[in-house]
N, C-alpha and C positions, 0 to 999 in steps of 0.2 A: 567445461561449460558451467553456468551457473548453478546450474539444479533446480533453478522454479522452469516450470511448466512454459514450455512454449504459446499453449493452448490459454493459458492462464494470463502470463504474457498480454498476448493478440485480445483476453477477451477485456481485460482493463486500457490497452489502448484503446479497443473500439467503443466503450463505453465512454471513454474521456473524449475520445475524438466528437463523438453524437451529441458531448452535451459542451466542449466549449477549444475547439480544435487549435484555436491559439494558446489557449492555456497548456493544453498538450505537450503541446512543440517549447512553450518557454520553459516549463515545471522539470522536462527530461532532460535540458541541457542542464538547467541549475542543480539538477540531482546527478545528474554525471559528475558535472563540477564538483562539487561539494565531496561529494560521497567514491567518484572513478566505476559508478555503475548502472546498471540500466535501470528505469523507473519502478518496474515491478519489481525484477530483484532486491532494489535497497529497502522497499516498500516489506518484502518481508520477512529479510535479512536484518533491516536494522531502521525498524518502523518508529521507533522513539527517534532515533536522530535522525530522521524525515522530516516531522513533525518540526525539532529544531532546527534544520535548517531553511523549513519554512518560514518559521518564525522572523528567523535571521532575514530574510529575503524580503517578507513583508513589512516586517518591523512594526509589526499588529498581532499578538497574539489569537484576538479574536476570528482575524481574516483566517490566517493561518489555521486555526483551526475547523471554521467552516471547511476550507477547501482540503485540507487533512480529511476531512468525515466524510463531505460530500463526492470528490474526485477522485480520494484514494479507499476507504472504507468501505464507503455503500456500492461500489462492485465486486466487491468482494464479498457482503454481504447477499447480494444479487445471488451471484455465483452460488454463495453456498446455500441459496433456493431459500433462505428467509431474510429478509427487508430488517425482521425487528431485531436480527442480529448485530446489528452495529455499534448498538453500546457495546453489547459485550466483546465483540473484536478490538473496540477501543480500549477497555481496558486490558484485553490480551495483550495488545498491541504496544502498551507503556512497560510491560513486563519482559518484552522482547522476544523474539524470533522463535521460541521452544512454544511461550502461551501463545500468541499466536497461530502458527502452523496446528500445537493441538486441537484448539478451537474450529480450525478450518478444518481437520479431520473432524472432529465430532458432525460436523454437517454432509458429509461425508465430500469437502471437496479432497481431489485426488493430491498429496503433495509428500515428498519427501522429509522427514522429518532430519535427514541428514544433513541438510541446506542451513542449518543452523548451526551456530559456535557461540552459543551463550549456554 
């Protein structure tokens, strides 16, 4: 299995789905595509090259990064029960899979720190 949270998973679809359901559905094939994995695993397994393959896709840094912060970040933020977290996961987030997941333990979301290979 992957190692991210099923729970984890289901709560970043459902958050994605509530706020824009097509975006969902296209963002998870191109992150399959790209990356050979599910949305929230590549999300934080290997959240820098997310990020660029958003890029790639929009071919808009700026776009790209809104929907980086707002679709993939701020439920996670959610999640780990503080909103003003999200800068700081975005900068975990450019450092890879190890700051990240620390970061999300610090809030105390639940996650394996083994799910990582950086």
């Amino acid at each position: 299995m992957s190692g991210v949270d099923d729970r984890m998973r289901e709560y970043i679809r459902n958050y994605m789905m509530s706020k824009s359901p097509g975006m969902y559905v296209l963002l998870r094939r191109v992150i399959h595509k790209e990356l050979g994995m599910d949305l929230t695993e590549a999300l934080i397994k290997k959240p820098r090259r997310v990020l660029e393959v958003l890029k790639e896709f929009y071919r808009d840094d700026i776009e790209a990064m809104f929907v980086f912060r707002t679709l993939f970040l701020k439920p996670l933020a959610l999640l780990a029960g503080n909103p003003e977290v999200e800068e700081e996961l975005y900068r975990a987030s450019m450092h890879g899979c190890s700051s990240l997941v620390k970061i999300l333990r610090t809030y105390g979301v639940s996650i394996d720190p083994s799910v990582c290979r950086d």
